[in-house]
C-alpha atoms as an extended CHARMM CRD file, in Angstrom:
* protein
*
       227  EXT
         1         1  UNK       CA             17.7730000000        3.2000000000       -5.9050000000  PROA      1               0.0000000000
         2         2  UNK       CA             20.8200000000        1.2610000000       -7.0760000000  PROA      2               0.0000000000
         3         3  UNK       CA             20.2280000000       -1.1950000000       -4.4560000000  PROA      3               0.0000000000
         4         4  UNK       CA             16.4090000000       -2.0290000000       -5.2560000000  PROA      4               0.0000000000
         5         5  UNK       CA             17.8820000000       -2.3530000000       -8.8730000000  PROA      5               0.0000000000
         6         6  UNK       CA             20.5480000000       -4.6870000000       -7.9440000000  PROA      6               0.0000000000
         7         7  UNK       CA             17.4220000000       -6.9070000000       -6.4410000000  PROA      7               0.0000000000
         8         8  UNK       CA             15.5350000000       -6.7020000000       -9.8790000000  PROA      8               0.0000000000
         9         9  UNK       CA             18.2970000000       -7.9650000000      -11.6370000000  PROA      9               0.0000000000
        10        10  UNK       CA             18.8370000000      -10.7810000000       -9.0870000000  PROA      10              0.0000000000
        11        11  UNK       CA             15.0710000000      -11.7850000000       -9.8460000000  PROA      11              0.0000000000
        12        12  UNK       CA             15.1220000000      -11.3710000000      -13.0120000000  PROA      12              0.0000000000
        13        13  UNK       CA             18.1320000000      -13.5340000000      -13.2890000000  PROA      13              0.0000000000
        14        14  UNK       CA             16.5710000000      -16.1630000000      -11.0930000000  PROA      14              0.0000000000
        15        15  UNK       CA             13.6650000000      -16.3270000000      -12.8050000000  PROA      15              0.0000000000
        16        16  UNK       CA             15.6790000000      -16.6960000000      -16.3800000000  PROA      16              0.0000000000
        17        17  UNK       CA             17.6880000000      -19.3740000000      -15.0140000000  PROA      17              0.0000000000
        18        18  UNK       CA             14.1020000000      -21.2970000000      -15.2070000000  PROA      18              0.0000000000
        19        19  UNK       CA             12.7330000000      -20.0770000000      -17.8790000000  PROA      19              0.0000000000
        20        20  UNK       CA             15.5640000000      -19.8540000000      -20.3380000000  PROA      20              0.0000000000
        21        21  UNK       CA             14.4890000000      -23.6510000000      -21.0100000000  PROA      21              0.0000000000
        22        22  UNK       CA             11.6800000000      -22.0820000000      -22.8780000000  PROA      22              0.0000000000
        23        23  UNK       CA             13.8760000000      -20.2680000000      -25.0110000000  PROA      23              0.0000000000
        24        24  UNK       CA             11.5750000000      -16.7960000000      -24.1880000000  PROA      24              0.0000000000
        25        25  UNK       CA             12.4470000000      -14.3890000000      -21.5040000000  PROA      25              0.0000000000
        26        26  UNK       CA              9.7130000000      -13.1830000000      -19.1650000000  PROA      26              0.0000000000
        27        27  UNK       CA              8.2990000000      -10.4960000000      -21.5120000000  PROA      27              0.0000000000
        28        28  UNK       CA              7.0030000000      -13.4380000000      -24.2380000000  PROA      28              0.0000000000
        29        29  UNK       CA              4.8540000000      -15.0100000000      -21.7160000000  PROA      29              0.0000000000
        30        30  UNK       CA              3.4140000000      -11.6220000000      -20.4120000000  PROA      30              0.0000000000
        31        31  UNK       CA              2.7370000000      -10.6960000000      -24.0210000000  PROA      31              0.0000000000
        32        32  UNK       CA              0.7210000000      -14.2710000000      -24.5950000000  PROA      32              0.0000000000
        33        33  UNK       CA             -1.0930000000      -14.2730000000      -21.0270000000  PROA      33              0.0000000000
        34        34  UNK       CA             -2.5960000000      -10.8410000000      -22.1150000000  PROA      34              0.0000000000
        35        35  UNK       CA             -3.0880000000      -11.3130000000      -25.6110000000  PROA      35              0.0000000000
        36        36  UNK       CA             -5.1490000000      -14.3810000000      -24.5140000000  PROA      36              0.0000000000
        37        37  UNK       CA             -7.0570000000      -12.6850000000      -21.7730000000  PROA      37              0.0000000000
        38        38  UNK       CA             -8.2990000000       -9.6690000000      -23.7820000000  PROA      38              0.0000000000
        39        39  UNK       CA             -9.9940000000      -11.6360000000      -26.5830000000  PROA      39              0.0000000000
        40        40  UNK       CA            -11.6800000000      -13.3540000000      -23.8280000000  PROA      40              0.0000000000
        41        41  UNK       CA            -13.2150000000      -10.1970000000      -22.1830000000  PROA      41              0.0000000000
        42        42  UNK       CA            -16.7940000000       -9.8750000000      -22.5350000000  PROA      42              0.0000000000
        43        43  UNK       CA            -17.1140000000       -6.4560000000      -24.7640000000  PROA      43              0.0000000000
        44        44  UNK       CA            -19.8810000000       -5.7170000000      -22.7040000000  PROA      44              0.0000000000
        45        45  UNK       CA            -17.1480000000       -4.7360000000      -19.9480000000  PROA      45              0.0000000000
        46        46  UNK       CA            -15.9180000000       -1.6710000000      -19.1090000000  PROA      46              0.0000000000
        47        47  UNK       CA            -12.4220000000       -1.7630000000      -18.0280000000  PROA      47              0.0000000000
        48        48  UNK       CA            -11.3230000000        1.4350000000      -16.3240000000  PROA      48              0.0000000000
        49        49  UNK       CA             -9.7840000000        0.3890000000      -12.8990000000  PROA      49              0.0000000000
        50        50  UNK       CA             -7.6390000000       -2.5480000000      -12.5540000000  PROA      50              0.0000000000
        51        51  UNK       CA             -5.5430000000       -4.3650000000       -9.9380000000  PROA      51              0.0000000000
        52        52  UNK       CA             -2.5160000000       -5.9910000000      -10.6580000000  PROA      52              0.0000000000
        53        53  UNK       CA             -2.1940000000       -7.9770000000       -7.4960000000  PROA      53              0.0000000000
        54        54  UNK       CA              0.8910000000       -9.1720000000       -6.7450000000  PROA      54              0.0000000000
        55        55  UNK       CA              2.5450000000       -7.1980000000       -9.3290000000  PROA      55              0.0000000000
        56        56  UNK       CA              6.5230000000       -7.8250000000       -8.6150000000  PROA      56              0.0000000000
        57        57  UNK       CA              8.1970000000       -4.7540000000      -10.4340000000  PROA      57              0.0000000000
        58        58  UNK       CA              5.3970000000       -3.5100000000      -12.4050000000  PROA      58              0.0000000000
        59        59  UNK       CA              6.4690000000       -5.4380000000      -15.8880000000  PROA      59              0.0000000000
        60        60  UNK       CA              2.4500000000       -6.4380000000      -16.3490000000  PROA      60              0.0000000000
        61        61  UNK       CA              1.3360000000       -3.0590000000      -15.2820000000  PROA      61              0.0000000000
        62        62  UNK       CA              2.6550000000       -1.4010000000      -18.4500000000  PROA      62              0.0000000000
        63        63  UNK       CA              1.6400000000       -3.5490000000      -21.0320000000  PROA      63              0.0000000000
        64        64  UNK       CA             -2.0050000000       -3.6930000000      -19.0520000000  PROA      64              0.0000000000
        65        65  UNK       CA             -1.4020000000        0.3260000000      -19.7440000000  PROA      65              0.0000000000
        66        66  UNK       CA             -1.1430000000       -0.3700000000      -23.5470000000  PROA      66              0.0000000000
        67        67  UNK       CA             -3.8340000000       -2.6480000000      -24.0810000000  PROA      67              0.0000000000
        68        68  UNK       CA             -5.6730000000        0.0550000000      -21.5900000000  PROA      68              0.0000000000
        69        69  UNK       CA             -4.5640000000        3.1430000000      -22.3530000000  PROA      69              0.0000000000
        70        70  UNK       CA             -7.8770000000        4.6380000000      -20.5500000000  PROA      70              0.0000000000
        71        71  UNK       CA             -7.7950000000        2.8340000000      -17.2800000000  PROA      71              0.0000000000
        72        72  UNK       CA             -6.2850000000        3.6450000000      -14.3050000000  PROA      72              0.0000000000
        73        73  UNK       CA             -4.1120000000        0.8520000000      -13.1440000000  PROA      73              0.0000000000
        74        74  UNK       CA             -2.8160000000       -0.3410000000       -9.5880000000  PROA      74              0.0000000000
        75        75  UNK       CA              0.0610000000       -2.5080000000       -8.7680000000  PROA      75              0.0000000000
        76        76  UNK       CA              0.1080000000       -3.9790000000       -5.4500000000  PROA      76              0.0000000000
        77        77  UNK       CA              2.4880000000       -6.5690000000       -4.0170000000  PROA      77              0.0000000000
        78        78  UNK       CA              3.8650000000       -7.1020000000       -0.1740000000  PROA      78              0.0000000000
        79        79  UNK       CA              7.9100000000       -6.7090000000       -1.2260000000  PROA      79              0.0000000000
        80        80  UNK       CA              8.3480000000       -3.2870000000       -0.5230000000  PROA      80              0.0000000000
        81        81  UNK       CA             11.3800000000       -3.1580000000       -2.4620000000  PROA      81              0.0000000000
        82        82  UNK       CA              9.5920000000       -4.5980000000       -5.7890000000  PROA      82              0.0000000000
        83        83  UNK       CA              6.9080000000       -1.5180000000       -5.0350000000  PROA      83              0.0000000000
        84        84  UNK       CA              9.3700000000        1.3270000000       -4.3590000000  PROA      84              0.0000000000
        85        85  UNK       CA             11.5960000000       -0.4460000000       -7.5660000000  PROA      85              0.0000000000
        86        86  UNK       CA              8.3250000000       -0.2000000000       -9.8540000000  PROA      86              0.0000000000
        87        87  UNK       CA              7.6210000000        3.4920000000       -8.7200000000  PROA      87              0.0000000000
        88        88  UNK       CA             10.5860000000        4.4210000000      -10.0480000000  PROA      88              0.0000000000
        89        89  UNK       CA             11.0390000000        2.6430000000      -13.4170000000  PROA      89              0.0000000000
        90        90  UNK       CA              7.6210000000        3.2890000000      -14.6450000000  PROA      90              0.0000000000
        91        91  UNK       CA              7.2070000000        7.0840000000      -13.2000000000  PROA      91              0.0000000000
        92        92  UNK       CA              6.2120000000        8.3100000000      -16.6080000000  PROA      92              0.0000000000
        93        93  UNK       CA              3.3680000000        6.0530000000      -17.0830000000  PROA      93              0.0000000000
        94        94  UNK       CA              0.1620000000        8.2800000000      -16.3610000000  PROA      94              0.0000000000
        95        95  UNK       CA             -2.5300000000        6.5760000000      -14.5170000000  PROA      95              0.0000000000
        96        96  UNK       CA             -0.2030000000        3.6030000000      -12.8520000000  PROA      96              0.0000000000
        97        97  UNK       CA              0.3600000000        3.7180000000       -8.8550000000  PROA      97              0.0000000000
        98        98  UNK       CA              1.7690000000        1.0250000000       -6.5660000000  PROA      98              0.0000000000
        99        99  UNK       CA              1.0970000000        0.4330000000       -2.8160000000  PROA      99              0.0000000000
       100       100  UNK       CA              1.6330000000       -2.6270000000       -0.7880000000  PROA      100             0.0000000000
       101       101  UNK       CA             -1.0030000000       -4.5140000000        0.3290000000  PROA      101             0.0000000000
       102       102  UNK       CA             -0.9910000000       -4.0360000000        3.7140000000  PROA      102             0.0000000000
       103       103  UNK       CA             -1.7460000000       -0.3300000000        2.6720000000  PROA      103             0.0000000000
       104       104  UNK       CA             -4.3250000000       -1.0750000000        0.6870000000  PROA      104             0.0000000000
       105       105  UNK       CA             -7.7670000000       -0.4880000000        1.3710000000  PROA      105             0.0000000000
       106       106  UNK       CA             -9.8600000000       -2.8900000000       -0.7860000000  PROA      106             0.0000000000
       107       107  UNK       CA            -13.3690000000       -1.3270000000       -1.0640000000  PROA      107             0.0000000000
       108       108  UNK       CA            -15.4250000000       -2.5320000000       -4.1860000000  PROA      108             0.0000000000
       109       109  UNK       CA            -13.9870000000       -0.1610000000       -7.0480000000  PROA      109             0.0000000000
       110       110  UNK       CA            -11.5610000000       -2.2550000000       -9.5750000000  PROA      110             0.0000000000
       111       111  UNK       CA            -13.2530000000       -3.4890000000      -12.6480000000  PROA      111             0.0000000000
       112       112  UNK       CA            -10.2980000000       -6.4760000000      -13.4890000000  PROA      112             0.0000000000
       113       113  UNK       CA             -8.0550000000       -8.3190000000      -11.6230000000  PROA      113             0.0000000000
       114       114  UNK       CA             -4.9820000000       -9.8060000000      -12.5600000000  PROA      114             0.0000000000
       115       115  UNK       CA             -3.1050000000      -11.8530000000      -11.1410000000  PROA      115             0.0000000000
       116       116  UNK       CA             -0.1520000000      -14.2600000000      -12.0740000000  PROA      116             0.0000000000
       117       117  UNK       CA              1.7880000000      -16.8620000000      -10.8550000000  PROA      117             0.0000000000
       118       118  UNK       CA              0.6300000000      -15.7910000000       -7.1830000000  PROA      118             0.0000000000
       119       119  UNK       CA             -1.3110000000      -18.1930000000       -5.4580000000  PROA      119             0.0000000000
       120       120  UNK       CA              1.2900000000      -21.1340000000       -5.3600000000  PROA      120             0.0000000000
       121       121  UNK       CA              3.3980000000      -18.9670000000       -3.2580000000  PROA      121             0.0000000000
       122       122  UNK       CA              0.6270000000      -17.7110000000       -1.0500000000  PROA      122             0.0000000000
       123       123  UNK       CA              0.7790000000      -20.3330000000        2.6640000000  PROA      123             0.0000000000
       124       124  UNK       CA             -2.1730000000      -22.4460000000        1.9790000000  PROA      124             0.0000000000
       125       125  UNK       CA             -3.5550000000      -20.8530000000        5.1080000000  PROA      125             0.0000000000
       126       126  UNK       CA             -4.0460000000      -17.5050000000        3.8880000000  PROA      126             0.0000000000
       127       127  UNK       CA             -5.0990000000      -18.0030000000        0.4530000000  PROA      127             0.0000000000
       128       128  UNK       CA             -8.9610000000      -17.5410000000        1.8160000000  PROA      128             0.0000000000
       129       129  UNK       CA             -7.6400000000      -14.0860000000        2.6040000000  PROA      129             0.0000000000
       130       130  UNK       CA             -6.3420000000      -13.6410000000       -0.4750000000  PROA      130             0.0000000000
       131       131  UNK       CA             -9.2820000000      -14.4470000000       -2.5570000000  PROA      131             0.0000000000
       132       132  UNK       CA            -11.4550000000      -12.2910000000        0.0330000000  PROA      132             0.0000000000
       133       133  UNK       CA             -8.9910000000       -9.2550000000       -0.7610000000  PROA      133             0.0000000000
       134       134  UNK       CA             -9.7040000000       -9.8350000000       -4.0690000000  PROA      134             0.0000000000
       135       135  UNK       CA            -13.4970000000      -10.0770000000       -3.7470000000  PROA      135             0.0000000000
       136       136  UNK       CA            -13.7430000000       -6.7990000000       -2.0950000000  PROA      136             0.0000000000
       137       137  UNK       CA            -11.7860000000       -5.2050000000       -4.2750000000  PROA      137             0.0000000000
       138       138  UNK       CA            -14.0090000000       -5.6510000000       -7.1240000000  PROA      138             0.0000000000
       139       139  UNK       CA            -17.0470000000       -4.0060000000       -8.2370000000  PROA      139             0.0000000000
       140       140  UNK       CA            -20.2510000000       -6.5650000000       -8.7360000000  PROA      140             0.0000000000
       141       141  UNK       CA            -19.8550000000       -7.7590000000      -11.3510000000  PROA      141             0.0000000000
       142       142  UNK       CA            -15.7830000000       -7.1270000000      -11.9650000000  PROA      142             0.0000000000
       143       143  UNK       CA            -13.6670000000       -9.8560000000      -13.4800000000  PROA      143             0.0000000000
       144       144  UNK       CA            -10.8280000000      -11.8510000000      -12.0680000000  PROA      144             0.0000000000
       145       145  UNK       CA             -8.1300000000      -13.4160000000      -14.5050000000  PROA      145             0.0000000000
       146       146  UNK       CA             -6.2900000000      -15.6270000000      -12.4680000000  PROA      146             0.0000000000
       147       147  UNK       CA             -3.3060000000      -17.0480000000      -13.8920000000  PROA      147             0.0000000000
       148       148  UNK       CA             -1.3030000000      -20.0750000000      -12.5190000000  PROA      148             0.0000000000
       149       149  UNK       CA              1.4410000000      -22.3550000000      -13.3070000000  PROA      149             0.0000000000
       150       150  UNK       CA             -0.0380000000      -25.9680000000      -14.6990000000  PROA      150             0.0000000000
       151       151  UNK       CA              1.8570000000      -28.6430000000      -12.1690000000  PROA      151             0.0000000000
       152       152  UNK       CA              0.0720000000      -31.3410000000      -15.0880000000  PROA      152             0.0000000000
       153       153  UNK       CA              2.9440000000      -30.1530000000      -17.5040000000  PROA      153             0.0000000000
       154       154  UNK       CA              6.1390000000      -31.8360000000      -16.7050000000  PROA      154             0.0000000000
       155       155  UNK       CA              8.2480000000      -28.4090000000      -18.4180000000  PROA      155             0.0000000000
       156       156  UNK       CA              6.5020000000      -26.4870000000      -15.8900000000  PROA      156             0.0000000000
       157       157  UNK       CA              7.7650000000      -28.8210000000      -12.9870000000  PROA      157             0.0000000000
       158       158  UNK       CA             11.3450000000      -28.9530000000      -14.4220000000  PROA      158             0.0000000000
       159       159  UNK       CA             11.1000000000      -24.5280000000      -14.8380000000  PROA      159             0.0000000000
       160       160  UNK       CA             10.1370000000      -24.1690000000      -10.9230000000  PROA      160             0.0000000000
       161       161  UNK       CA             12.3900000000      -26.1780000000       -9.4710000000  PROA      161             0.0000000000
       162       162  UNK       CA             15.4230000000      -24.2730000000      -11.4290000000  PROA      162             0.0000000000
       163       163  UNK       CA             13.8020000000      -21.0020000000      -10.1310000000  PROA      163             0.0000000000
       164       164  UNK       CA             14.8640000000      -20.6010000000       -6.2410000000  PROA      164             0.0000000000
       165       165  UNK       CA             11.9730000000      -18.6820000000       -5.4000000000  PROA      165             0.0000000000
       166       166  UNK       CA              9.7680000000      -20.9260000000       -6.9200000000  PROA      166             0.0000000000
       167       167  UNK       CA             11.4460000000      -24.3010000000       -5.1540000000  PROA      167             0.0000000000
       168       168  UNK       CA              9.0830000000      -24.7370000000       -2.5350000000  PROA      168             0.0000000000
       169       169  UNK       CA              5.7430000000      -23.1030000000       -4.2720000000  PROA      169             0.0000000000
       170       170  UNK       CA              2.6860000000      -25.3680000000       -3.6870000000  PROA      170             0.0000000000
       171       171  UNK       CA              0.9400000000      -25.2640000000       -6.9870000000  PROA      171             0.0000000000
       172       172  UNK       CA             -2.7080000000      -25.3190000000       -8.0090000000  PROA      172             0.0000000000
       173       173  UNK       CA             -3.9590000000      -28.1870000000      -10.5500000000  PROA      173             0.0000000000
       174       174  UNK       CA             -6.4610000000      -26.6080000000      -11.9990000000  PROA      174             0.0000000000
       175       175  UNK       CA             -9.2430000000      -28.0960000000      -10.2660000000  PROA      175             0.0000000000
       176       176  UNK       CA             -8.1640000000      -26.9540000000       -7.2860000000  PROA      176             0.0000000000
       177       177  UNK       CA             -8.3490000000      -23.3330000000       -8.3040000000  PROA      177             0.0000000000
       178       178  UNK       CA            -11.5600000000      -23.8230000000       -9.7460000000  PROA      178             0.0000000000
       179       179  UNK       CA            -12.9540000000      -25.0440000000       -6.5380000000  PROA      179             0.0000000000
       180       180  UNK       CA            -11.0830000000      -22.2720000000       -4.7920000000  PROA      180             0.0000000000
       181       181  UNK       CA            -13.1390000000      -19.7710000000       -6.8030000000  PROA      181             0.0000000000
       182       182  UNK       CA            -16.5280000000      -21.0490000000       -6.9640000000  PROA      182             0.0000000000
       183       183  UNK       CA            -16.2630000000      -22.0560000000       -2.9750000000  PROA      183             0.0000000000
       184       184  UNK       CA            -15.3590000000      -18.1560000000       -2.1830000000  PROA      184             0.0000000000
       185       185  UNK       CA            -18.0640000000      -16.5960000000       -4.2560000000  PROA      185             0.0000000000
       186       186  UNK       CA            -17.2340000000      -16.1900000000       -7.7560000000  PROA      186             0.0000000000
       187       187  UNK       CA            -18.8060000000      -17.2040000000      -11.1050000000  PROA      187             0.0000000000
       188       188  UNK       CA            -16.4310000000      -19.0690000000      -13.7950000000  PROA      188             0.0000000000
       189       189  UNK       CA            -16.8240000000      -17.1060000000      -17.1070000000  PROA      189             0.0000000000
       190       190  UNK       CA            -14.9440000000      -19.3520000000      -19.2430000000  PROA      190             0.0000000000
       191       191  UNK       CA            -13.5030000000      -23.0510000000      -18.8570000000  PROA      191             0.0000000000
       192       192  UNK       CA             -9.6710000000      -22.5690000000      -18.1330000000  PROA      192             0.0000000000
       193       193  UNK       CA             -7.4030000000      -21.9060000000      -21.1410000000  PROA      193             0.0000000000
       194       194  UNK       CA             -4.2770000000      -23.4320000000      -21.0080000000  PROA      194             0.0000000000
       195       195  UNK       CA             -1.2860000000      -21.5080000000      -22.9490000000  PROA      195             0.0000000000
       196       196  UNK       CA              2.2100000000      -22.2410000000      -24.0380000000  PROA      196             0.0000000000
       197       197  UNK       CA              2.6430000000      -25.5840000000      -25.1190000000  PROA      197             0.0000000000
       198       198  UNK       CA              5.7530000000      -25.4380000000      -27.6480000000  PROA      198             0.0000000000
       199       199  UNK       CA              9.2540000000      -23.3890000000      -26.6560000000  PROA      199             0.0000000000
       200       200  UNK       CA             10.6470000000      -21.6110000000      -28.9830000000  PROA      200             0.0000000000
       201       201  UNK       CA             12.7170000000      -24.4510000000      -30.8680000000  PROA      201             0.0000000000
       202       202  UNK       CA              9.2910000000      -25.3810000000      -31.6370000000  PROA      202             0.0000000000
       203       203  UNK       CA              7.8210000000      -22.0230000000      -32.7840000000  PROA      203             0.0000000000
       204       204  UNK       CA              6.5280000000      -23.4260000000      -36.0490000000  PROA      204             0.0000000000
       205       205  UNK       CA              3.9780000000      -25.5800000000      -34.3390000000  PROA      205             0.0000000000
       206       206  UNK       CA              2.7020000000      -22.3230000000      -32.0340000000  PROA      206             0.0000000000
       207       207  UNK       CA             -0.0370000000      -21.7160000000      -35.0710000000  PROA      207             0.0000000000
       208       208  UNK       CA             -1.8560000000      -25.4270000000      -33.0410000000  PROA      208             0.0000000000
       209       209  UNK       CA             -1.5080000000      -24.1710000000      -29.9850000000  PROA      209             0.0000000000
       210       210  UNK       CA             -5.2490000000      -22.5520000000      -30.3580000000  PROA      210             0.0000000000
       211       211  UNK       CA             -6.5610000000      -26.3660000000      -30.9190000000  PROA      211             0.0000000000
       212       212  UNK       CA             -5.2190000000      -27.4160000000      -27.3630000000  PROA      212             0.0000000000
       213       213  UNK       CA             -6.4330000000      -24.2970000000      -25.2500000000  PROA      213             0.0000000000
       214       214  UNK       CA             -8.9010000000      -26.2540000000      -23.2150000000  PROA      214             0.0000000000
       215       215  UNK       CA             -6.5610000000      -29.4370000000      -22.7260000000  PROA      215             0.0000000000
       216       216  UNK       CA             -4.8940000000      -29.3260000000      -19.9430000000  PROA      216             0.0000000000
       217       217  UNK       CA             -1.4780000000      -29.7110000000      -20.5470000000  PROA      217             0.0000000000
       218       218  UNK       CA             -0.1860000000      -26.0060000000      -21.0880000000  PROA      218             0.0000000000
       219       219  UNK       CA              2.6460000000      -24.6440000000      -18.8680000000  PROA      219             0.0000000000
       220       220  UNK       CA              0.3330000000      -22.2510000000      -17.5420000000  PROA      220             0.0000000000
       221       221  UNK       CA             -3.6420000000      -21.7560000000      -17.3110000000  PROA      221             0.0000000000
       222       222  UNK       CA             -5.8150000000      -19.5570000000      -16.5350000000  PROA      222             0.0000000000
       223       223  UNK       CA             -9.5090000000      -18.9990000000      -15.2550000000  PROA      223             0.0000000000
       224       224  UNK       CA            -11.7080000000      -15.5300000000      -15.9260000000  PROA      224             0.0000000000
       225       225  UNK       CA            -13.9880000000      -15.2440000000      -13.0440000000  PROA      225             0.0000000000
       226       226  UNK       CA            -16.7580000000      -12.9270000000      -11.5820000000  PROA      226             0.0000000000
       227       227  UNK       CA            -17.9000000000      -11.4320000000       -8.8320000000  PROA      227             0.0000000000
């Protein structure tokens, strides 16, 4: 296990060597995506079963857990080492499995999707096959929060290409994922939101940031969709 933590570490300082111009570290923009998202489902929905595809080292799957302390939660990703990794740090959380995808039988059952920061590393080729995935893994009527990097903001540019992983990501403007969604059978619930506009030198002026949500300039966006 030493040597799948090793590897976390080398992510996680990869991705902070991006980030860090934020002045946040990773766990500031998983609290925001999800404090965003859960005002935003319909209360109508009952959320017990949800993906987390693409889930890295399970960091979203246990805050998901806290917001759904009810719901049984699965993280799936195609690293192996990132699954066996997240097996093993989060082993105490009840209801919270990981299995990689190509394991993964995707039969109509999940309730939510997330997903973050995925698609611009999926080969334009396969994303089809992604979304498909997706769409079978959902119930009728389950919801899909996809979450992307906004190429629009130029601090979202300047973040990815200090992230190696991220160098040679082809992103998603957001009317390109909106097309992507609608073209592959699901229904937009709400007009993209965009989130995190000011880093943290710039905290004070956070409070506005719910007056820009539907302008387009936020380092990342996000669309809730249906199936």
């Amino acid at each position: 296990m030493e040597e799948l933590f090793d590897k976390s570490l080398e992510y996680d300082e990869m991705l902070n060597k991006g980030i860090s111009l934020s002045g946040e570290d990773k766990f500031f923009f998983i609290r925001g995506r999800f404090n965003d998202l859960i005002k935003n489902i319909p209360t109508e929905k009952k959320i017990k079963k949800i993906l987390d595809f693409g889930c890295g080292v399970g960091d979203a799957t246990v805050l998901m857990k806290q917001h759904f302390p009810e719901a049984e939660i699965t993280g799936s990703d195609t690293a192996s080492n990132a699954i066996e990794y997240a097996r093993y740090k989060n082993s105490e959380c009840g209801k919270i499995s990981y299995l990689e995808i190509k394991n993964f039988q995707f039969k109509s059952e999940f309730d939510l999707c997330f997903v973050n920061g995925v698609f611009h590393h999926i080969p334009l080729d396969q994303r089809v096959s992604a979304l498909k995935m997706i769409y079978d893994s959902l119930k009728p009527g389950g919801l899909f929060a996809l979450f992307e990097n906004n190429p629009l903001n130029p601090g979202t540019r300047m973040v990815m290409s200090r992230i190696p992983f991220d160098k040679d990501a082809i992103t998603l403007t957001p009317n390109e994922t909106q097309r992507m969604l609608t073209s592959n059978g699901f229904k937009i619930k709400i007009k993209p939101r965009f989130l995190f506009y000011f880093p943290k030198a710039l905290a004070f002026l956070r409070p506005l940031e719910k007056l820009f949500i539907h302008i387009p300039l936020g380092a990342q966006y996000y669309f809730l969709a249906e199936k």
